[in-house]
C-alpha positions as CSV (number, residue, x, y, z in Angstrom):
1,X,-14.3,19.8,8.8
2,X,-10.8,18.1,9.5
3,X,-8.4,18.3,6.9
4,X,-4.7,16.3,6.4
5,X,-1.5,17.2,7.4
6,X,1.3,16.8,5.5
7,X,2.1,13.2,6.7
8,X,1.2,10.5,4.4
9,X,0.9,10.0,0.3
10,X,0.5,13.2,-1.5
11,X,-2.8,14.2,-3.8
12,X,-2.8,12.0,-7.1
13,X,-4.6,12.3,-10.3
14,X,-8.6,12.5,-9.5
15,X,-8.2,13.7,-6.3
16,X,-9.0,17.8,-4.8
17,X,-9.8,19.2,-1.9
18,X,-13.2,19.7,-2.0
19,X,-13.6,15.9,-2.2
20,X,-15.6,14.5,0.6
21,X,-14.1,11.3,1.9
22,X,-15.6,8.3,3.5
23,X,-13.2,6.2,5.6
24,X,-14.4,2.8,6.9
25,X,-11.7,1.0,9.2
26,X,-11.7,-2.8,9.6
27,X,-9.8,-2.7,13.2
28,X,-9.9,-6.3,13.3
29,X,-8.5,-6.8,9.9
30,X,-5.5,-4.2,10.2
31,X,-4.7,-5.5,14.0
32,X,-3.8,-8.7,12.7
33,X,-2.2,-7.9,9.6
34,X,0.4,-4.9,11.3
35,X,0.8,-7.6,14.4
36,X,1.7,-10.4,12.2
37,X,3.3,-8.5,9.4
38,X,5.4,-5.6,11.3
39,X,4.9,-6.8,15.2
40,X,3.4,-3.6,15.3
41,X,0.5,-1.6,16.1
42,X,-1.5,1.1,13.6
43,X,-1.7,4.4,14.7
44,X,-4.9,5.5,13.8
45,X,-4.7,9.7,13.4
46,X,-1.7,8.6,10.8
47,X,-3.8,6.4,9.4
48,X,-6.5,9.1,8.2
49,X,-4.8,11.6,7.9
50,X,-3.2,9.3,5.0
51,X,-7.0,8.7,4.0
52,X,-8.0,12.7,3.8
53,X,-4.5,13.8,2.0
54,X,-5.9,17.6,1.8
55,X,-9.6,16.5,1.3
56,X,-12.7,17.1,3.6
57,X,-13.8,14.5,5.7
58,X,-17.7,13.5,5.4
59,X,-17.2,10.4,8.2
60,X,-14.9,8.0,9.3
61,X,-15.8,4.5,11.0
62,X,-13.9,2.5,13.1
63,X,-15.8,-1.1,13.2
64,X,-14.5,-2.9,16.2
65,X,-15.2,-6.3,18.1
66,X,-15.6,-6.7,21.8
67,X,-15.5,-9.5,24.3
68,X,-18.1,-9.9,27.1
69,X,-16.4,-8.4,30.4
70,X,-13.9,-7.5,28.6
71,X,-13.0,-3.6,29.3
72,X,-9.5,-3.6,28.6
73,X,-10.3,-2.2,24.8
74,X,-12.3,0.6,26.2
75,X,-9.2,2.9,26.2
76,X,-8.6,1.8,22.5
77,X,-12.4,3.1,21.5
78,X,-12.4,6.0,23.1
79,X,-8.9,7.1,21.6
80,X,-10.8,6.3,18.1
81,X,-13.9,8.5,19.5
82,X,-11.3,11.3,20.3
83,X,-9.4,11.2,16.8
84,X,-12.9,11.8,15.4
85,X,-13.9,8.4,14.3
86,X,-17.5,7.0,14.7
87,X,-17.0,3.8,16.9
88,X,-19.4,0.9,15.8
89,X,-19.3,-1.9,18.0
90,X,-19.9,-5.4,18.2
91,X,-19.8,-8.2,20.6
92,X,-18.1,-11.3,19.7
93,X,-20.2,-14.4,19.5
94,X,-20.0,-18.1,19.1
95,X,-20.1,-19.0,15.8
96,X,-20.2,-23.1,16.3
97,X,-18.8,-25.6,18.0
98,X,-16.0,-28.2,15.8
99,X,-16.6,-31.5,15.8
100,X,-13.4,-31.5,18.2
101,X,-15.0,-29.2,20.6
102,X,-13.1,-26.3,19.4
103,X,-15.1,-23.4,19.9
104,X,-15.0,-20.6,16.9
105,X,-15.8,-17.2,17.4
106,X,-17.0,-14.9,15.3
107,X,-17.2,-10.7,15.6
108,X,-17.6,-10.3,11.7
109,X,-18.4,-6.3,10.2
110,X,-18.3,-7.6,6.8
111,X,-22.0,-6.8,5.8
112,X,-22.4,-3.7,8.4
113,X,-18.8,-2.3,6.6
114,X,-20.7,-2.9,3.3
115,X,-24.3,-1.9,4.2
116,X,-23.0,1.7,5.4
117,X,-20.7,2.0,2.6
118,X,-24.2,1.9,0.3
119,X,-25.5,4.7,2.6
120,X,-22.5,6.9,1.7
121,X,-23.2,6.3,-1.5
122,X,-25.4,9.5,-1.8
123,X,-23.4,12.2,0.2
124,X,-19.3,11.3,-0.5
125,X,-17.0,11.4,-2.8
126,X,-14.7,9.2,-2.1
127,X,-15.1,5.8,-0.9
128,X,-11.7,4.9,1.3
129,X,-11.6,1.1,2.7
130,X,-8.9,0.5,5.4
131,X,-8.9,-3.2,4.8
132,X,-7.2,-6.2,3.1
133,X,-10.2,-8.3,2.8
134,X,-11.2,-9.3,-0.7
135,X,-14.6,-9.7,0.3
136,X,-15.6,-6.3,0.0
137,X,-14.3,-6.0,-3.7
138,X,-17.8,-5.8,-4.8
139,X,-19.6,-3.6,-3.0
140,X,-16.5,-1.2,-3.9
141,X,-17.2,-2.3,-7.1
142,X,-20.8,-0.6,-7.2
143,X,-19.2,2.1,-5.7
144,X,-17.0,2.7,-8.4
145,X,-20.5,1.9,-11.3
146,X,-22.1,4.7,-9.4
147,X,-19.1,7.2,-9.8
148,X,-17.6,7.3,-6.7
149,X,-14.1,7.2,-6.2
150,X,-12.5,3.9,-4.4
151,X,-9.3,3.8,-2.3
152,X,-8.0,0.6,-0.3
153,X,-5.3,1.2,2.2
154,X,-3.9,-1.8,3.3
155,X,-1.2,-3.9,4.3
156,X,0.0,-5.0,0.8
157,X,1.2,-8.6,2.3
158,X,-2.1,-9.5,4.2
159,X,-4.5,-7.7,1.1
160,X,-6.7,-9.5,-1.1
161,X,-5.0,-9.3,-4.6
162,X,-8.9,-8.2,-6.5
163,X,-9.0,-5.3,-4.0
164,X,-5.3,-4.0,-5.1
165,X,-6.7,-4.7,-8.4
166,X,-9.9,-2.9,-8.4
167,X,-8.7,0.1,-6.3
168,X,-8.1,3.9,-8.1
169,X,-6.1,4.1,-5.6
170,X,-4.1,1.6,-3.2
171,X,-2.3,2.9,-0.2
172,X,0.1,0.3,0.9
173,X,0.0,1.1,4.9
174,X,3.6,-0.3,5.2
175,X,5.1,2.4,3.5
176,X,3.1,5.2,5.0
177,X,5.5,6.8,7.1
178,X,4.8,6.9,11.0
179,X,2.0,4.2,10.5
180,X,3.0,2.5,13.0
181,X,2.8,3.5,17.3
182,X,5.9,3.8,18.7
183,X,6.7,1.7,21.1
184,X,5.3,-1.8,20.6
């Protein structure tokens, strides 16, 4: 079982060690928002060790979006393999064509986040979202009805207000110290 250092928010009210944690990663969603927000890059062992704070971890998933012949990401998913996150992937598709040609892709984990989420349902704890998107405020929602813990860690700027909201806990990931690679 892998356990926390000491980097990151301490233990809070509700939490102990014996606390199983489930950490799901929208790598998508927390690209965007440190690149656009910060011009920076998340580093992902900070990031759950964050998550864990002292606690045990039951799984963590990294949901990731790929590009046909595209290998140059294949260094970034085997770094998440070797931090001891479960790398789901999927392959970008085309989503529809605009009226102007435009082409719109789509590499969405919204419902496969949420679906495995359920599954944890019956062997964790703690329910920890690395995400901004306000679209999974409801499945956390049911998480919370069913007595499970919820934690969001995001970046506050680029998170939906209802999952700050709705959160027992909210990790703002700009204030976590060393969130961020060096070097970008």
């Amino acid at each position: 079982m892998q356990t926390a250092d000491t980097r990151g928010p301490k233990p809070a009210p509700g939490e102990a060690p014996e606390q199983r944690v489930a950490l799901y990663v929208d790598t998508q969603n927390l690209y965007y928002a440190a690149r656009d927000g910060f011009d920076a890059s998340v580093d992902y062992q900070t990031l759950l060790d964050a998550a864990l704070r002292g606690r045990r971890l039951a799984h963590a998933n990294a949901y990731v979006v790929e590009r046909d012949g595209d290998s140059t990401a294949h260094g970034f998913f085997g770094k998440l393999s070797s931090l001891g996150y479960r790398v789901k992937r999927r392959k970008v598709r085309v989503h529809r064509v605009d009226d102007d040609g435009a082409v719109r892709l789509e590499g969405d984990w919204d419902m496969g986040i949420a679906a495995d989420i359920v599954r944890a349902l019956d062997h964790a704890d703690v329910i920890v979202l690395a995400s901004g998107d306000g679209d999974f405020a409801p499945i956390l929602e049911l998480a919370q009805e069913r007595g499970k813990r919820v934690e969001v860690m995001a970046f506050r700027e680029a998170a939906g207000q209802s999952l700050q909201d709705m959160a027992d806990r909210f990790v703002a990931l700009g204030e976590v110290p060393g969130i961020f690679l060096a070097g970008r």
